[in-house]
PyMOL commands that place a pseudoatom at each C-alpha (Angstrom):
pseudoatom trace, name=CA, resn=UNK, resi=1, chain=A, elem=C, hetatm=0, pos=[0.000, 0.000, 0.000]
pseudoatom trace, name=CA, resn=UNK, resi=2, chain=A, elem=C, hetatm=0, pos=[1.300, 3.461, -1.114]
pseudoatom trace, name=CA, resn=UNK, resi=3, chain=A, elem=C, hetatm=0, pos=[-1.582, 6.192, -0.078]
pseudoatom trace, name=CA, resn=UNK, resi=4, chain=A, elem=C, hetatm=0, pos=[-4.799, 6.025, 1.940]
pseudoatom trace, name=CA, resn=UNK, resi=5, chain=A, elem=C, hetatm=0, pos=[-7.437, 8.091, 0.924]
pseudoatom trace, name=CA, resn=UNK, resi=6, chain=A, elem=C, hetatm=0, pos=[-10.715, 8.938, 3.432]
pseudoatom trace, name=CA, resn=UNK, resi=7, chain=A, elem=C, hetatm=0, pos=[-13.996, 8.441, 1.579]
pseudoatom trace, name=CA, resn=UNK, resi=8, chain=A, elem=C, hetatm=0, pos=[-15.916, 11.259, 2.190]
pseudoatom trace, name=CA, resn=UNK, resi=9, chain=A, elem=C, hetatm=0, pos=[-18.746, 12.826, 1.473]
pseudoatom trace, name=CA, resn=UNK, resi=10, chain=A, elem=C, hetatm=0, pos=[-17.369, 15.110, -1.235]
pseudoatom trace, name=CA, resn=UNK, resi=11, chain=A, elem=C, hetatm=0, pos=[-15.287, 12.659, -3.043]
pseudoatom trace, name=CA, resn=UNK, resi=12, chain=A, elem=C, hetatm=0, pos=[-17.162, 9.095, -2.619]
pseudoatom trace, name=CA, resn=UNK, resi=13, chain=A, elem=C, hetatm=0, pos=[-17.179, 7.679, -5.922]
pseudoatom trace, name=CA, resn=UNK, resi=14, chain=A, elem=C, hetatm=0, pos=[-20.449, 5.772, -4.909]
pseudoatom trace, name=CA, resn=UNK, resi=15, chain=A, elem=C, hetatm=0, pos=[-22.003, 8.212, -3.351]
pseudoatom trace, name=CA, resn=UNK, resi=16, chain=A, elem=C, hetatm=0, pos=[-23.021, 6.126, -0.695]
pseudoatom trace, name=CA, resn=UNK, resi=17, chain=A, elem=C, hetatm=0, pos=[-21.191, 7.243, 2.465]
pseudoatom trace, name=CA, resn=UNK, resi=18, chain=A, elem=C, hetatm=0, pos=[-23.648, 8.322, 5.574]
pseudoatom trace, name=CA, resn=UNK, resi=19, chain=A, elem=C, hetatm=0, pos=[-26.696, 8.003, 2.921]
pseudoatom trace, name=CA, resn=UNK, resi=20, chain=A, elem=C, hetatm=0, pos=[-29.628, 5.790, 4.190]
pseudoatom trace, name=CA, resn=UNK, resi=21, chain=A, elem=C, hetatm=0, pos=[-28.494, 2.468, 2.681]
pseudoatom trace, name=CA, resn=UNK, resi=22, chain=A, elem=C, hetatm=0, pos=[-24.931, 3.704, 2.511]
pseudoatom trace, name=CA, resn=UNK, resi=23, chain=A, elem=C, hetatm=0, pos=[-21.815, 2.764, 4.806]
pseudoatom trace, name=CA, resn=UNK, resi=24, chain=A, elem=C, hetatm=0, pos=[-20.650, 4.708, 7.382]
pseudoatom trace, name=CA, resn=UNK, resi=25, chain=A, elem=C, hetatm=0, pos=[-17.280, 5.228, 6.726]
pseudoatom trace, name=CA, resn=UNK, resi=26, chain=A, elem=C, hetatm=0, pos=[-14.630, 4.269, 3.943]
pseudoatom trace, name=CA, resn=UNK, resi=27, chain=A, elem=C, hetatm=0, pos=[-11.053, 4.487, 2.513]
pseudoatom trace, name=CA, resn=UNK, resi=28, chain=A, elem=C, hetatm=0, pos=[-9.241, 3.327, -0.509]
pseudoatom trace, name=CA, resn=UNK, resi=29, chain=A, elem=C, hetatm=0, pos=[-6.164, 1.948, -0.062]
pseudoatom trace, name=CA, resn=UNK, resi=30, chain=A, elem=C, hetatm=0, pos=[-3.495, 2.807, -3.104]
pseudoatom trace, name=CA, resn=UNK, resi=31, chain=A, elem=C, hetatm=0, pos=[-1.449, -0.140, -4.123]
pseudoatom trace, name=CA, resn=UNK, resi=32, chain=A, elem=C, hetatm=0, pos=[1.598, 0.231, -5.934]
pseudoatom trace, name=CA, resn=UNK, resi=33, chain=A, elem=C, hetatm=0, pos=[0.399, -2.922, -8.255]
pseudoatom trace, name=CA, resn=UNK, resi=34, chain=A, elem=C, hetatm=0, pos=[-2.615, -1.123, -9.469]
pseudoatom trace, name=CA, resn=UNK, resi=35, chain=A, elem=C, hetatm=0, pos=[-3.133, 2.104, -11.566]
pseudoatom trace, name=CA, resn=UNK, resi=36, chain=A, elem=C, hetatm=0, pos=[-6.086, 4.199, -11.349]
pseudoatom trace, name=CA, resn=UNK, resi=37, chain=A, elem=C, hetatm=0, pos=[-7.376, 7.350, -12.578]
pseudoatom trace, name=CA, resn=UNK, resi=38, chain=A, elem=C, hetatm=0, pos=[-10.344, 7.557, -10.051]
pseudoatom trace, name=CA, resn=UNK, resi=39, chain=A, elem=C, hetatm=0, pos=[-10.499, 7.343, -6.405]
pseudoatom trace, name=CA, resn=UNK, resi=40, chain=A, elem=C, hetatm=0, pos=[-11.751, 3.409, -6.062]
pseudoatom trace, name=CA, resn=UNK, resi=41, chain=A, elem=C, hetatm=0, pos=[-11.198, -0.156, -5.845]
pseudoatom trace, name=CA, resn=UNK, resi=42, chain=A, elem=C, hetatm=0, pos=[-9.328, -0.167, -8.889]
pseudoatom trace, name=CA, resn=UNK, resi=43, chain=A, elem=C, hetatm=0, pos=[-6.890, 2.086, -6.894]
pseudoatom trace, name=CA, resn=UNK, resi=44, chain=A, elem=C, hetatm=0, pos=[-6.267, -1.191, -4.997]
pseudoatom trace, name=CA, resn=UNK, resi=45, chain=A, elem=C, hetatm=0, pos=[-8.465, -1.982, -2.452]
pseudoatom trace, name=CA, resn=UNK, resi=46, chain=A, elem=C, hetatm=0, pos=[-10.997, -0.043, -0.361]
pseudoatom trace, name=CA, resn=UNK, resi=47, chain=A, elem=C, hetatm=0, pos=[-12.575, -0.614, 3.479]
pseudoatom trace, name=CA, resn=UNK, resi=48, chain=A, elem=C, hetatm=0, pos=[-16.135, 0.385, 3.729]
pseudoatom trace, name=CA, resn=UNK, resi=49, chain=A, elem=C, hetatm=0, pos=[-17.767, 0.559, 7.264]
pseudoatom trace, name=CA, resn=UNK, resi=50, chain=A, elem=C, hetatm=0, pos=[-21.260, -0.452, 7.530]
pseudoatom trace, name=CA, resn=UNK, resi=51, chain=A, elem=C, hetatm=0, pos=[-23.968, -0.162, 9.906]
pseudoatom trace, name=CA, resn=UNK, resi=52, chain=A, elem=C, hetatm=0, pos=[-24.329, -3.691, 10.403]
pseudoatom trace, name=CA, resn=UNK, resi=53, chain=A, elem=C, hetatm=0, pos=[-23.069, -7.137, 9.500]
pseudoatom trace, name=CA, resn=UNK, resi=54, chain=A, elem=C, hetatm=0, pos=[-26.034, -7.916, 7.091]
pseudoatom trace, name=CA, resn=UNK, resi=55, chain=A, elem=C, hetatm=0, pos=[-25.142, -4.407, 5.603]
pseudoatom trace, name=CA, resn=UNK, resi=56, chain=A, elem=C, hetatm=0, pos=[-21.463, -5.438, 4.097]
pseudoatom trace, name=CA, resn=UNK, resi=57, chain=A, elem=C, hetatm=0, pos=[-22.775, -9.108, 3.452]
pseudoatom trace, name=CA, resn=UNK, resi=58, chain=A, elem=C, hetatm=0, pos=[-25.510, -7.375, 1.184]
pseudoatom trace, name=CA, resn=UNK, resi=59, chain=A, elem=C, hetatm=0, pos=[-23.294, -5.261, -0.416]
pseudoatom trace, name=CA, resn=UNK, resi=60, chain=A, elem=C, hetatm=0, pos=[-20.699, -7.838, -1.321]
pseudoatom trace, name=CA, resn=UNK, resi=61, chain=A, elem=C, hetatm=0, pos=[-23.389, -9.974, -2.910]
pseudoatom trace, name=CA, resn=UNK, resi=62, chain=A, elem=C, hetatm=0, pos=[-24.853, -7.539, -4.878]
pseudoatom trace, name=CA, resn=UNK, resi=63, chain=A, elem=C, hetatm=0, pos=[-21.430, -6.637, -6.044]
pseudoatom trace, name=CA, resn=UNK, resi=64, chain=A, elem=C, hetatm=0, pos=[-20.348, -10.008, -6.668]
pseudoatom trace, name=CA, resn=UNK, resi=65, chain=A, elem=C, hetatm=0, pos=[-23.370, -10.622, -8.177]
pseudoatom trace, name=CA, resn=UNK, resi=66, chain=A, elem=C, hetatm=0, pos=[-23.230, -7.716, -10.699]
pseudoatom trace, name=CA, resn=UNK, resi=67, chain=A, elem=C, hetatm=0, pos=[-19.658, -8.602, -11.881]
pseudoatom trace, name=CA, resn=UNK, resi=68, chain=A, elem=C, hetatm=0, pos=[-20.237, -12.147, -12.336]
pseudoatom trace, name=CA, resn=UNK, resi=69, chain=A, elem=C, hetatm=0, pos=[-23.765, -11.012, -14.316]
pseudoatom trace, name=CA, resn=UNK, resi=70, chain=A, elem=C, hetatm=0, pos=[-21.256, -9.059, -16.454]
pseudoatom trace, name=CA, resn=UNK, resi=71, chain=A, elem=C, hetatm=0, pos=[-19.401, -12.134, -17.641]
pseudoatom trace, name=CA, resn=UNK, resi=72, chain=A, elem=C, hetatm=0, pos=[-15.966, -10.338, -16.584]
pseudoatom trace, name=CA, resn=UNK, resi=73, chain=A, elem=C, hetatm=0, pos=[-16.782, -7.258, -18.469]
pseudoatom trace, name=CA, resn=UNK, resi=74, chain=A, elem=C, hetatm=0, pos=[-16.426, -5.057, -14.931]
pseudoatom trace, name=CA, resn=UNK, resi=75, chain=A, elem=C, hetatm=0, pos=[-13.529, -6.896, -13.684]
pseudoatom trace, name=CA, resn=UNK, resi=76, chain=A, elem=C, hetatm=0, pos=[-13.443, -9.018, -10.919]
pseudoatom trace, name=CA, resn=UNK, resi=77, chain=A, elem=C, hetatm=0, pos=[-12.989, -8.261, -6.836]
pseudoatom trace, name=CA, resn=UNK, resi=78, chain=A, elem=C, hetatm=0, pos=[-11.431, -10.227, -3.745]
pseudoatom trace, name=CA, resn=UNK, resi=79, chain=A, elem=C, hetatm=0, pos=[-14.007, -9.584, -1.155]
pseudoatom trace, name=CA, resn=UNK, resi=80, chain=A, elem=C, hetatm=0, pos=[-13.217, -10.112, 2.886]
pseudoatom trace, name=CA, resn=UNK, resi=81, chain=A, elem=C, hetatm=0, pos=[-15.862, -9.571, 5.068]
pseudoatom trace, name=CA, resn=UNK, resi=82, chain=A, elem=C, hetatm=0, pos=[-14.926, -9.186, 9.270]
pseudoatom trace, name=CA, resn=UNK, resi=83, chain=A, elem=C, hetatm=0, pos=[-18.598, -8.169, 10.823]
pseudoatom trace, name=CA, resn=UNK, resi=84, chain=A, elem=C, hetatm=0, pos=[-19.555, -5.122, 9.262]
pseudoatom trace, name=CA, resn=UNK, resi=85, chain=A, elem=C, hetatm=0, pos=[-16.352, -4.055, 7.231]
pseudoatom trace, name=CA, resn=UNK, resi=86, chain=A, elem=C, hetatm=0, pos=[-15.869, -4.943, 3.552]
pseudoatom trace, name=CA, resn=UNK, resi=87, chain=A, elem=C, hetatm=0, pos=[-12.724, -5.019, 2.357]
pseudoatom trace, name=CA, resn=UNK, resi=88, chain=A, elem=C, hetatm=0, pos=[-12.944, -5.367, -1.288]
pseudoatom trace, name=CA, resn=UNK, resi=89, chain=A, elem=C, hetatm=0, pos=[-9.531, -5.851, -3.093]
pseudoatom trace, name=CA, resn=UNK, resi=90, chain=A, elem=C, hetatm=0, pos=[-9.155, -5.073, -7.139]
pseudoatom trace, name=CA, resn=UNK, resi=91, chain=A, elem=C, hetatm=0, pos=[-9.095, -8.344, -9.256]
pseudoatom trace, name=CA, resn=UNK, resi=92, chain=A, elem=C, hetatm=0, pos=[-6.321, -6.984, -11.255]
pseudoatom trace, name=CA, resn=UNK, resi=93, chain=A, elem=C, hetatm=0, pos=[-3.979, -7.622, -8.536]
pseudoatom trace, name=CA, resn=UNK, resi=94, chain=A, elem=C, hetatm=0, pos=[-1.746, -11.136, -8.269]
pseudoatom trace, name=CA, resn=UNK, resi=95, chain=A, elem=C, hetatm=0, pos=[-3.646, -13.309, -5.810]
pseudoatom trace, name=CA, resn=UNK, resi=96, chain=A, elem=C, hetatm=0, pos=[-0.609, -13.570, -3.593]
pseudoatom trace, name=CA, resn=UNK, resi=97, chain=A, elem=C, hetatm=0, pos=[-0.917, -9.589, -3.247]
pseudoatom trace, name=CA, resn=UNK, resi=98, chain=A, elem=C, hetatm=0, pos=[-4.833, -10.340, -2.446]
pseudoatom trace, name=CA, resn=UNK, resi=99, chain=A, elem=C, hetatm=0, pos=[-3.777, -12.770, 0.466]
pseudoatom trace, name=CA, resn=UNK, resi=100, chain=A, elem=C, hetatm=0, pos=[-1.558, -10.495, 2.510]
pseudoatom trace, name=CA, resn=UNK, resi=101, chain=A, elem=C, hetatm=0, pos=[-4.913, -8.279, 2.693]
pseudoatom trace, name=CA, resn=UNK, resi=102, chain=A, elem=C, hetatm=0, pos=[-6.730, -10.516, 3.654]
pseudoatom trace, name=CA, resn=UNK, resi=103, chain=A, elem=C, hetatm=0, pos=[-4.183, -11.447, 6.961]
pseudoatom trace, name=CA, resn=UNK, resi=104, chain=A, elem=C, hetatm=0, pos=[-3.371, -7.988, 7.180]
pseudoatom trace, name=CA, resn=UNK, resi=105, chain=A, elem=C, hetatm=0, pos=[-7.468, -7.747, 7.629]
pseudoatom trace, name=CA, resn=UNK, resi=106, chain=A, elem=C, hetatm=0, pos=[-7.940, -10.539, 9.393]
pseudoatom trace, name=CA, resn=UNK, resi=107, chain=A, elem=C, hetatm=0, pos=[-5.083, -9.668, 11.701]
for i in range(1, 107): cmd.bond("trace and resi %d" % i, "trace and resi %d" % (i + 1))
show_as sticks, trace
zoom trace
């Protein structure tokens, strides 16, 4: 990881953050094995915070859901779920890479 950014309400890409739905907090994490042009996952990996358990499981199902609905046309994602954070790690990235976020999460 090279650069943490804070999600916030004027730059959330998803325009979800502290919506009624939306998570509560979130950061994308900048690794050096992705590129981006756009704060995201595709910047490496982002954290989001939600209210509740059932909150990130939702939200990694429909996200899972949509890119495998896509055929691989939106990429792929690593998701790790610990209560109710999300960490959701960019496809692009080596699954070795993916794997030290996940213990680094899980940690």
């Amino acid at each position: 990881m090279t650069k943490l950014v804070t999600i916030t309400e004027d730059n959330d890409p998803n325009n979800k953050i502290g919506r009624p739905g939306g998570y509560v907090s979130a950061a994308t994490l900048y690794d050096s094995g992705a590129s981006c042009t756009e704060l995201g996952v595709e910047c490496g990996a982002t954290v989001e915070v939600w209210p509740d358990e059932a909150g990130a499981r939702s939200r990694s199902k429909f996200i899972q859901d949509a890119l495998k609905a896509a055929n691989g046309a939106l990429g792929e994602e690593y998701h790790y779920q610990h209560g109710a954070v999300l960490l959701r790690v960019y496809g692009d990235l080596k699954p070795s890479v993916a794997k030290k976020y996940e213990v680094a999460f899980n940690s």
